[in-house]
C-alpha positions as CSV (number, residue, x, y, z in Angstrom):
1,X,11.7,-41.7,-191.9
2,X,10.9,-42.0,-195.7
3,X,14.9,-44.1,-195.9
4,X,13.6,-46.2,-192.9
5,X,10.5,-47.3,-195.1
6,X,12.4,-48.5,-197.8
7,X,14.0,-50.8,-195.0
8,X,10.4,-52.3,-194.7
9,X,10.6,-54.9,-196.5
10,X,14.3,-56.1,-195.9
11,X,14.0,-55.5,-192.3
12,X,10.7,-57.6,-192.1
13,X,12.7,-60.8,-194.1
14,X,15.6,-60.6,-191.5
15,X,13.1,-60.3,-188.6
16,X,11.1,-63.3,-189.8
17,X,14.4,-65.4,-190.0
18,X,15.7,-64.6,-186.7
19,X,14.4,-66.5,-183.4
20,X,15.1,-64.0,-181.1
21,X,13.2,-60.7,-182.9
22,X,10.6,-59.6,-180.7
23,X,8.0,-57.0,-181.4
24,X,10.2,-54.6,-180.0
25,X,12.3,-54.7,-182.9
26,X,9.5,-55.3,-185.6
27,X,9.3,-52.4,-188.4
28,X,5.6,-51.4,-187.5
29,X,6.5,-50.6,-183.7
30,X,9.8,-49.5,-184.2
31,X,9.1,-47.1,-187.0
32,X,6.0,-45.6,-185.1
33,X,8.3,-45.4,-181.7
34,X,11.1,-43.7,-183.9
35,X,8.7,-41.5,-185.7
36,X,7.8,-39.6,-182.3
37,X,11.1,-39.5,-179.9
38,X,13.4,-36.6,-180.0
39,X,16.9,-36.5,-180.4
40,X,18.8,-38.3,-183.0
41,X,18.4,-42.1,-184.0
42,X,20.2,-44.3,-186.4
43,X,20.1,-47.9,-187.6
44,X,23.1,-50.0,-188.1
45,X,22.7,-52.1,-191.3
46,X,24.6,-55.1,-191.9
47,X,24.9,-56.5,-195.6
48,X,27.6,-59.4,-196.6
49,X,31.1,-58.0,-197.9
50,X,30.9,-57.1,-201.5
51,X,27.3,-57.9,-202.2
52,X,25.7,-54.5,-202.7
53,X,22.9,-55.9,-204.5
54,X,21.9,-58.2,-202.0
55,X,19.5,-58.0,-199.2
56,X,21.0,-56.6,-195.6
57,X,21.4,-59.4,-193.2
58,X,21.2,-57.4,-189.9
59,X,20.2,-54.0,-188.4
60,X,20.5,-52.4,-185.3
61,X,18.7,-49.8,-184.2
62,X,20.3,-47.3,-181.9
63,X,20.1,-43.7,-180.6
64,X,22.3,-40.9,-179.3
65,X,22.2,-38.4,-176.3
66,X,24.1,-35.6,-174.9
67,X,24.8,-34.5,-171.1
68,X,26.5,-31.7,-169.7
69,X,28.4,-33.6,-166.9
70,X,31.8,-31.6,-165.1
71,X,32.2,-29.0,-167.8
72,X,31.8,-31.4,-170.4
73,X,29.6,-32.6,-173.3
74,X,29.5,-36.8,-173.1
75,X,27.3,-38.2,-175.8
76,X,25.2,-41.4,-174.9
77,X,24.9,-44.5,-177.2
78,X,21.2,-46.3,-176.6
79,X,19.4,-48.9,-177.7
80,X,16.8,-46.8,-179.8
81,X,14.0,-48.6,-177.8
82,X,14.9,-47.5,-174.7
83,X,12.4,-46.1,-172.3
84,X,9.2,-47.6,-174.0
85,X,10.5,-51.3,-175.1
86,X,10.9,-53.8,-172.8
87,X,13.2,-55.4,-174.9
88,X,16.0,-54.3,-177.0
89,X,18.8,-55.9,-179.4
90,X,19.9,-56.7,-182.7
91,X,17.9,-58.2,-185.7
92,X,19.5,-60.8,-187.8
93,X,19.9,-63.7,-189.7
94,X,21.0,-66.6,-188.0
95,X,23.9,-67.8,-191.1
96,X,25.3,-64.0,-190.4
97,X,25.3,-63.1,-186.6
98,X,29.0,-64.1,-186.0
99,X,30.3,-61.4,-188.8
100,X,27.5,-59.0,-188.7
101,X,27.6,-58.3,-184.9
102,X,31.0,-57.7,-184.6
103,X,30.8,-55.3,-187.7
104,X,28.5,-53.3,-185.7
105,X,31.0,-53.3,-182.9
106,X,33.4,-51.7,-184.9
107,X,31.3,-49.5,-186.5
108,X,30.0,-48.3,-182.9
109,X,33.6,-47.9,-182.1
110,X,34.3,-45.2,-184.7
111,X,31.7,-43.5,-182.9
112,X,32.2,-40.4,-180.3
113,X,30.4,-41.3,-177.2
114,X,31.4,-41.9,-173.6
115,X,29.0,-43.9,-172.5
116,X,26.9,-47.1,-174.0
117,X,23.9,-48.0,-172.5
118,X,23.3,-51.7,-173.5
119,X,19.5,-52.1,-171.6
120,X,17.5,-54.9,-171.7
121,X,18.6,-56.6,-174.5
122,X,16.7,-60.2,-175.1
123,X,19.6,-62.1,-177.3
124,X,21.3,-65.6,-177.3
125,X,24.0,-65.9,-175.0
126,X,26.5,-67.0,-178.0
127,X,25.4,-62.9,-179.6
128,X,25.6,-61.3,-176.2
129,X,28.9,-62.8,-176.0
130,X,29.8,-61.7,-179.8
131,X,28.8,-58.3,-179.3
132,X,31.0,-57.5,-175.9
133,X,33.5,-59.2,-176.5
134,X,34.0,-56.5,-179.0
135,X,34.8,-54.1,-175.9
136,X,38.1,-55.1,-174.0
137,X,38.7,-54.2,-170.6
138,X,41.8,-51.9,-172.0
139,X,39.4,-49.6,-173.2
140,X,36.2,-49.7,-171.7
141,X,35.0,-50.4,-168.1
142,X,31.8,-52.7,-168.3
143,X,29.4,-52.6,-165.5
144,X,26.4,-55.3,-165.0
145,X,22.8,-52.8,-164.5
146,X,20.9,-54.1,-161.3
147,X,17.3,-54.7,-162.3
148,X,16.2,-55.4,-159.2
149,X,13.6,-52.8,-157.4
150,X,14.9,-52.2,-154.0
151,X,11.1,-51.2,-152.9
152,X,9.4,-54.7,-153.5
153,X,12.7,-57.1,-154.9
154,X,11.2,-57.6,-158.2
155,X,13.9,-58.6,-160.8
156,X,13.6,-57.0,-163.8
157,X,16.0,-58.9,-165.7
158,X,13.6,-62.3,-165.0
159,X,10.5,-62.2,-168.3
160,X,8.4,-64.6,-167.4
161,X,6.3,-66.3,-170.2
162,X,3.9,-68.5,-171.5
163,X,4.3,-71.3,-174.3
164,X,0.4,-71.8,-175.5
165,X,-0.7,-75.2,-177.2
166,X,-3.1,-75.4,-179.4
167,X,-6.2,-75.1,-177.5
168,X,-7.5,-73.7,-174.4
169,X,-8.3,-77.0,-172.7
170,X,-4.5,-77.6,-173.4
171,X,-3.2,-74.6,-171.6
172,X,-5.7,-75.1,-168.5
173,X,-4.0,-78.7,-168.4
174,X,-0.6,-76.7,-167.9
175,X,-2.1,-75.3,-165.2
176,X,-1.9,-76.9,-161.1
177,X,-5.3,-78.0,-160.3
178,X,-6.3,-75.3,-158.1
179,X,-5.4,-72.4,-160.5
180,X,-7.1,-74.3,-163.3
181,X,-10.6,-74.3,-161.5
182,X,-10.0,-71.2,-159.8
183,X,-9.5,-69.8,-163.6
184,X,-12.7,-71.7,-165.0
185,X,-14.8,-70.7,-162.1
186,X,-13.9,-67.1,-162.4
187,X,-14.4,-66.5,-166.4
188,X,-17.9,-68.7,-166.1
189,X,-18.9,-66.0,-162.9
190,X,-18.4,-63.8,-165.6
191,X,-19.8,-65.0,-168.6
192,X,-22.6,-66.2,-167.1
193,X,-23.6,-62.7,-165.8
194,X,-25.5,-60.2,-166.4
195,X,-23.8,-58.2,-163.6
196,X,-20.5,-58.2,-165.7
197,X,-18.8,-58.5,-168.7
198,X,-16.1,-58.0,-171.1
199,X,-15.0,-55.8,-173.9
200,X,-11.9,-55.4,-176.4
201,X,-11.3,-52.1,-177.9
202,X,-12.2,-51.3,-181.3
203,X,-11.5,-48.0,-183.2
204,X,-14.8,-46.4,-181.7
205,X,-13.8,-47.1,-178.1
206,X,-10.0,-47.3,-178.2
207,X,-9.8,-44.0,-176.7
208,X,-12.3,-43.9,-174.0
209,X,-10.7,-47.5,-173.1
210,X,-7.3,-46.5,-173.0
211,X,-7.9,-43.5,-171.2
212,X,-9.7,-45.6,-168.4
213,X,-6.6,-47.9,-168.2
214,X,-4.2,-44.9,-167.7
215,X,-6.2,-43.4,-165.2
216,X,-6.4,-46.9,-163.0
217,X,-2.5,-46.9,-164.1
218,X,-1.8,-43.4,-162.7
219,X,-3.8,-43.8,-159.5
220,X,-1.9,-46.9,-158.3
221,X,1.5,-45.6,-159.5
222,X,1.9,-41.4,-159.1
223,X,2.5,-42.0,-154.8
224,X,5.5,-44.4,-156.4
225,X,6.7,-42.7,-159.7
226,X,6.6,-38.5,-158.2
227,X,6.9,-36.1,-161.0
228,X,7.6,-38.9,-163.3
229,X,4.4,-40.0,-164.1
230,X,3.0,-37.3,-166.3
231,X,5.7,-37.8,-168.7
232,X,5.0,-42.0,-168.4
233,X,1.2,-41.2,-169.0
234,X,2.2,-38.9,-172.0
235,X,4.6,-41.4,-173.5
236,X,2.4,-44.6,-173.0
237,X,-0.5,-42.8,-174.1
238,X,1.4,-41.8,-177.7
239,X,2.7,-45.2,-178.1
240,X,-0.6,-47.2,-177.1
241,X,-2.1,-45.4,-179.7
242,X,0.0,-45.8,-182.5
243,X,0.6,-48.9,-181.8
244,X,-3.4,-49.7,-181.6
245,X,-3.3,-47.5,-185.3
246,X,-1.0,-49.9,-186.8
247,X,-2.8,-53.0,-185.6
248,X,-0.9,-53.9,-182.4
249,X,-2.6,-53.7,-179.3
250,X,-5.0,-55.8,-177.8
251,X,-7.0,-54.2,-174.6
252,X,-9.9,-55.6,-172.7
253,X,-11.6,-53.9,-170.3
254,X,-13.8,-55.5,-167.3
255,X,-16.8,-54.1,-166.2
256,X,-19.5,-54.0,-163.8
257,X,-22.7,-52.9,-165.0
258,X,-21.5,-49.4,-166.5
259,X,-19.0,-49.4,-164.3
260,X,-15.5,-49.7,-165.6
261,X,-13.3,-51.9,-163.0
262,X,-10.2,-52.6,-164.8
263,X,-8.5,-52.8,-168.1
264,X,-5.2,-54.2,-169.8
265,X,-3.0,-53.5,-172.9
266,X,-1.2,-55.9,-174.3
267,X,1.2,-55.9,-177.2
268,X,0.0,-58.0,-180.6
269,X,3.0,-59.3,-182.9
270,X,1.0,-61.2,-185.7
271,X,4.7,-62.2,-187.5
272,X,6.0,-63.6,-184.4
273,X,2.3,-64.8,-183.4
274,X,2.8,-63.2,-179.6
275,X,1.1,-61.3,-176.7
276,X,3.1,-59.3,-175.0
277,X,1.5,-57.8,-171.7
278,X,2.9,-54.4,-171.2
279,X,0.2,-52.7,-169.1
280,X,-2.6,-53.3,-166.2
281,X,-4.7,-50.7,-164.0
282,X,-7.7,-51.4,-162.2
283,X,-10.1,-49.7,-159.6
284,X,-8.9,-50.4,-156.2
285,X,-12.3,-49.6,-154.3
286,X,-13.5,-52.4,-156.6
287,X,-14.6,-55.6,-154.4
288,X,-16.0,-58.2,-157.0
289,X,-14.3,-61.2,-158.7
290,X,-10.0,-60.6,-159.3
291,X,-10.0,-58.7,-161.9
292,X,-6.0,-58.9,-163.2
293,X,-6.7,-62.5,-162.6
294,X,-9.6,-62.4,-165.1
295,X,-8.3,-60.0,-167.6
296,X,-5.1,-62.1,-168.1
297,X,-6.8,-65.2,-168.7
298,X,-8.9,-63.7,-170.8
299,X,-6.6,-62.3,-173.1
300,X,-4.4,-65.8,-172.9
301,X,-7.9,-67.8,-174.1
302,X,-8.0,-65.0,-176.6
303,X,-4.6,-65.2,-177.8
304,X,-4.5,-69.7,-178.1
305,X,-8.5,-68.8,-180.1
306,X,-6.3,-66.4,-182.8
307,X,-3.5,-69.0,-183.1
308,X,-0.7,-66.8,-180.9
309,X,2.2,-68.7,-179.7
310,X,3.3,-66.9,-176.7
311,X,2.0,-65.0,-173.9
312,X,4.7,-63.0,-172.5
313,X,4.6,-61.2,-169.0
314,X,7.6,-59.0,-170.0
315,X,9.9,-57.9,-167.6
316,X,9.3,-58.0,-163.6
317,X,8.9,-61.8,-161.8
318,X,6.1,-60.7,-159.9
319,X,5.1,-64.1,-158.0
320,X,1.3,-63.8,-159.5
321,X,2.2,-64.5,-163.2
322,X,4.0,-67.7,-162.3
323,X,0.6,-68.9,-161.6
324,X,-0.1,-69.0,-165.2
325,X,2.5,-71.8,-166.4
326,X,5.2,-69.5,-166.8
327,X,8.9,-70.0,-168.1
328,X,11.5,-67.5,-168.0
329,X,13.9,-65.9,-169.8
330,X,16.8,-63.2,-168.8
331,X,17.8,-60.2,-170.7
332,X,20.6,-58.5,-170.6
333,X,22.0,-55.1,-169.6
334,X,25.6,-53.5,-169.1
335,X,26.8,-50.1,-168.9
336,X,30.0,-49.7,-171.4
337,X,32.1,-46.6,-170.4
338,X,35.3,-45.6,-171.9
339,X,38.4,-45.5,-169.6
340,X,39.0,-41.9,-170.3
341,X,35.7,-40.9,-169.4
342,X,35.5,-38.8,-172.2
343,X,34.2,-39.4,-175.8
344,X,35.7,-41.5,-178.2
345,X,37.8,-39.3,-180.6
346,X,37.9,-36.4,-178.0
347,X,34.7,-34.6,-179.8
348,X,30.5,-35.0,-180.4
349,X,29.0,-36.8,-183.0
350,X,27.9,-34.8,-185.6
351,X,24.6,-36.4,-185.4
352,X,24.2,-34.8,-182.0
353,X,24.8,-31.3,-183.4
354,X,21.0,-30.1,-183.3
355,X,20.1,-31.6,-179.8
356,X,23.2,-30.5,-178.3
357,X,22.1,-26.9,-179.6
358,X,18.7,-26.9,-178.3
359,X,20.2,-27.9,-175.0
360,X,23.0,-25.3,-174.7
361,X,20.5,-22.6,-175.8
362,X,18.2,-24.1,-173.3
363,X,21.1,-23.5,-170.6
364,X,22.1,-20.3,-171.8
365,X,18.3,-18.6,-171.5
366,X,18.4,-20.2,-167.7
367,X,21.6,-18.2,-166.7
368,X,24.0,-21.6,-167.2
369,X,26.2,-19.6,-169.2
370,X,29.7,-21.8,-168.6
371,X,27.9,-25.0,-170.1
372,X,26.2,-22.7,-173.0
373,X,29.5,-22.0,-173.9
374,X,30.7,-25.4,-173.7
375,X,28.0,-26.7,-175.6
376,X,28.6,-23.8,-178.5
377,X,32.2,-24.5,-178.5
378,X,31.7,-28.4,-179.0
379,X,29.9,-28.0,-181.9
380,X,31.8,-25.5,-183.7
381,X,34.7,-27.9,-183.0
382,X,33.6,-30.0,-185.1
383,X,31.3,-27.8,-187.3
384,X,33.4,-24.8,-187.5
385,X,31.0,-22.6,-189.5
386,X,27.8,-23.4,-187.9
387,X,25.6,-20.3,-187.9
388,X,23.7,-20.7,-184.8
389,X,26.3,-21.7,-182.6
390,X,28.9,-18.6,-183.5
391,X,25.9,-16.4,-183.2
392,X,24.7,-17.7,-179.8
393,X,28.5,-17.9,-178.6
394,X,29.1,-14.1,-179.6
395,X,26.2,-13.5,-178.0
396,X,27.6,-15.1,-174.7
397,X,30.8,-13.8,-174.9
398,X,29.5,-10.6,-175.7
399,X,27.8,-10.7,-171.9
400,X,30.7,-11.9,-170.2
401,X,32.4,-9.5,-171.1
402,X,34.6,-11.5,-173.7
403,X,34.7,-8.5,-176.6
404,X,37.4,-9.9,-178.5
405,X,36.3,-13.5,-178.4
406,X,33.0,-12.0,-179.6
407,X,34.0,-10.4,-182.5
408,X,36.1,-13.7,-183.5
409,X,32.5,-15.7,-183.2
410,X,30.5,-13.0,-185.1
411,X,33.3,-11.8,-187.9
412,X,33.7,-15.4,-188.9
413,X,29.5,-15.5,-188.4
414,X,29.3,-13.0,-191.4
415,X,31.8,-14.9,-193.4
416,X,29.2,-17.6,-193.3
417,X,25.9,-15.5,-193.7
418,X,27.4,-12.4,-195.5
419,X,24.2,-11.3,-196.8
420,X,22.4,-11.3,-192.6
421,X,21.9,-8.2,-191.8
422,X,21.8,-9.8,-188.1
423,X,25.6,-11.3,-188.3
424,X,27.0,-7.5,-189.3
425,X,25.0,-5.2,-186.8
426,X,26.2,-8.0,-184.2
427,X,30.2,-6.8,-185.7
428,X,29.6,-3.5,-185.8
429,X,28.3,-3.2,-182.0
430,X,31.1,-5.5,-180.3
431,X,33.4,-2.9,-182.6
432,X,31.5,0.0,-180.8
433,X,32.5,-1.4,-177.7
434,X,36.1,-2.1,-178.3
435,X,36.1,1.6,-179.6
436,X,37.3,0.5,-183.2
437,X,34.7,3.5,-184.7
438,X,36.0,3.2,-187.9
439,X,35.6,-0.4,-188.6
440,X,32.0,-0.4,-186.7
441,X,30.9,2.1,-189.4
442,X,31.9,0.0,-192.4
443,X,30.1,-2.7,-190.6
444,X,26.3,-0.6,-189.8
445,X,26.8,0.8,-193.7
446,X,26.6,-2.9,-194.4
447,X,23.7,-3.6,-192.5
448,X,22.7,-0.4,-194.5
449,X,23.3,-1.9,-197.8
450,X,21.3,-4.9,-197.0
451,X,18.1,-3.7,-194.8
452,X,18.3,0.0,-196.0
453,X,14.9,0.5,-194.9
454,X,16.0,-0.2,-191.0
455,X,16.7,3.5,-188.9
456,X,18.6,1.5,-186.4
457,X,21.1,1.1,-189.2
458,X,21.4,4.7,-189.5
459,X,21.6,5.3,-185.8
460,X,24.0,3.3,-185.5
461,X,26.6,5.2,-188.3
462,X,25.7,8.3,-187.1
463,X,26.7,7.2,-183.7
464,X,30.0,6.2,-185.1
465,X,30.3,9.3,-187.2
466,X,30.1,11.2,-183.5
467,X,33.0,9.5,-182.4
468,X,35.0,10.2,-185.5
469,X,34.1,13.6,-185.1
470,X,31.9,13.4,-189.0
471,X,29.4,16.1,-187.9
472,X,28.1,17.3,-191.2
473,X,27.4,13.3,-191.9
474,X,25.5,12.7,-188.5
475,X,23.1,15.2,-189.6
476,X,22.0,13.6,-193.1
477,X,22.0,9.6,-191.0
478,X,19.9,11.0,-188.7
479,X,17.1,13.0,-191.0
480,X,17.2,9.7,-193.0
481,X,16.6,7.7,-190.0
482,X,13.0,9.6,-189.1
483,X,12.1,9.9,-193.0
484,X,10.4,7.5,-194.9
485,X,12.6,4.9,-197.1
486,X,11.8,7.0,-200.5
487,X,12.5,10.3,-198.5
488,X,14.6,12.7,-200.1
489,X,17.4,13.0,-197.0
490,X,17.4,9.0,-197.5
491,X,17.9,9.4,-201.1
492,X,20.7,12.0,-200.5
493,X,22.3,9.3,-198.0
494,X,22.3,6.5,-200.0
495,X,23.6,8.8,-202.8
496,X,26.4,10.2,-200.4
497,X,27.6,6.3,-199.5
498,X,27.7,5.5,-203.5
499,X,29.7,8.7,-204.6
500,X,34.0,8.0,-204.9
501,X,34.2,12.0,-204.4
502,X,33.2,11.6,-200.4
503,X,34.1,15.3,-200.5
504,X,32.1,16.2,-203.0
505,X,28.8,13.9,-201.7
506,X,29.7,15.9,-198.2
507,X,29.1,19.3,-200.0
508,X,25.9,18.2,-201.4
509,X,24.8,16.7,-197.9
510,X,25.3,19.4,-196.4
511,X,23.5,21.9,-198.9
512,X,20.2,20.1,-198.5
């Protein structure tokens, strides 16, 4: 994060400059959606060839994924807004989109992933069409996304949106006749009332209002969304109220009396001078005046009064906000897979190292042992002498049983943490097991040298002095195993490891 603030104030001239930057892709959203989603992220900057000192001219924000899919790790390119932006793309300056975006295409081609998810990206045609073009047909299949929800036929590819004039009379002359006295009619009902009224959210009531518009939200949607909707509740919740922190969001609530009937977030860019709509829920036993109706021209009234340009329904052509004096725009989304299937250059990215870790270790605990070991083996090909992963894959192998693939993982583990005490008593025990006594001992008197305070050290020699058939020393590991650490059969011990006469050290061992 602290390198993406020094972006600020680059990243805020480029997005001022470009025409199709939406508050999606504005530093204070971004950074606050970036700052909270797991998994690795990255930005793509873009400066002109040569010009080091000079301001970047594009960025593009992007994240990465990993699956377990066939036996196989595929990594997943995204648009680092996906799942909470509506909109996606690339920020730039107009002078350098036609060398910038295919820099980025080549970049994202040295890249190991199998799949790039190019979702709802709002661009010019002329940059969609400089960006793929980027991706022949040799090497990648390209598949178009359907937007459209089967259940009610609403195209999510179609934003609808508002251009607002200067003043409110202006936009209600936009309007047909009917919905411009049907809208006048309805916010006087209201104004005029005592019965009902409006409010916006301010840092006092923020929370109590946004928790009343995710409750209306969750009510209409849970029968639709299933398990889903916890996590959607979870995830608006976060970004509604950073968002709100950083001066974004704009939410009115409609009530009647003390009654809350319905509320509405909406998405304030100040740079761009927009309202973006992003979220509605009301009180369906409510029977008054229409409240989405209400709330919506509200907020558009509100918007012209603050000197906002745009009010923008987002994605979905529901037929209601064409009532407003909509036009439309189309975004864009593809699926880019690679012909092989697999990941460009045959092997993760190393940015995925961590994730894919947390995910094999995740698999392993639950019993999914064969893509544990996958996932271990993918990122030691590519990070050879990664700790965790040879420890977690001896572990594995150890279970199988794979003995001598274990002792591979767990010798070459205490090349790379000689001084854990962990990595050598891991050695020593897959010795025990391949009945190599006399190397296992060398290995517990390491893990002697290092923790000599642990008896489970000593046990351990002593169990290997057994099988070499070391009596006389078996007796001295295990009377320093029960003592305390400054004990004298400890002392005795320790001293009998340190002497180069064993013979001698025996003798005196065996005195005591």
């Amino acid at each position: 994060m602290p390198q993406l603030a020094r972006l600020e104030d680059d990243w805020n001239a480029v997005y001022d400059a470009d025409d199709d930057a939406q508050i999606f892709l504005s530093w204070k959203w971004l950074s606050g959606w970036l700052s909270s989603i797991p998994g690795p992220w990255f930005i793509l900057a873009a400066k002109e060839r040569d010009a080091a000192e000079l301001p970047y001219v594009a960025f593009f924000p992007l994240r990465l994924q990993t699956t377990f899919e066939k036996s196989e790790v595929l990594g997943n390119l995204r648009m680092a807004g996906s799942f909470a932006a509506d909109y996606t793309g690339i920020v730039c300056r107009p002078e350098a989109d036609n060398r910038a975006i295919p820099a980025f295409a080549r970049a994202i081609k040295q890249m190991n992933w199998a799949r790039f998810h190019l979702d709802n990206i709002r661009t010019s045609e002329r940059r969609w069409r400089l960006l793929t073009a980027c991706f022949p047909k040799a090497g990648f299949h390209s598949t178009t996304v359907n937007k459209v929800i089967k259940i009610d036929n609403i195209d999510n590819s179609r934003c609808p949106y508002v251009t607002l004039p200067k003043d409110w009379n202006g936009y209600l002359d936009q309007l047909s006749a009917n919905t411009r006295q049907k809208t006048r009619r309805l916010l006087k009902q209201v104004e005029a009332s005592s019965e009902y009224h409006m409010t916006v959210a301010t840092p006092e009531t923020f929370e109590r209002d946004l928790e009343t518009l995710l409750g209306f939200w969750e009510t209409k949607w849970r029968p639709r969304k299933g398990d889903r909707t916890d996590s959607l509740v979870r995830s608006n919740r976060s970004m509604l109220t950073r968002s709100f922190q950083a001066g974004l969001v704009y939410l009115p609530t409609f009530w009647h009396g003390d009654r809350a009937v319905a509320a509405l977030a909406t998405l304030m860019e100040p740079r761009k001078r927009t309202f973006s709509f992003y979220m509605t829920g009301r009180d369906e036993t409510f029977e008054g005046p229409p409240a989405g109706v209400l709330l919506h021209a509200y907020s558009i009234r509100d918007a012209i009064g603050r000197g906002f340009v745009e009010y923008d329904f987002l994605r979905g052509d529901e037929p209601y906000k064409y009532s407003f004096g909509c036009n439309e725009r189309r975004i864009y989304s593809i699926l880019l897979e690679t012909r092989t299937g697999r990941n460009l250059g045959g092997r993760i990215d190393p940015r995925c190292i961590s994730d894919l870790l947390a995910q094999a270790t995740e698999l392993h605990r639950k019993g999914r042992v064969g893509d544990a070991e996958v996932g271990y083996r993918r990122i030691l090909e590519v990070q050879p002498k990664h700790a965790d992963a040879l420890h977690r894959l001896g572990q594995l192998l150890a279970a199988k049983p794979d003995l001598a693939g274990a002792k591979r993982a767990f010798r070459t583990l205490t090349t790379v943490r000689p001084d854990a005490p962990k990595a050598w008593q891991c050695l020593g025990q897959i010795c025990e097991r391949l009945d190599q006594h006399e190397e296992a001992l060398r290995h517990h008197l390491e893990v002697m040298r290092l923790q000599p305070d642990s008896p489970d050290a000593f046990v351990a020699a002593a169990r290997c002095m057994v099988k070499l058939g070391r009596m006389a020393e078996v007796n001295a590991a295990l009377l320093a195993a029960v003592e305390p650490a400054n004990g004298a059969s400890v002392r005795k011990w320790r001293d009998w490891r340190s002497m180069p006469d064993r013979q001698a050290a025996r003798e005196q061992v065996i005195s005591a």
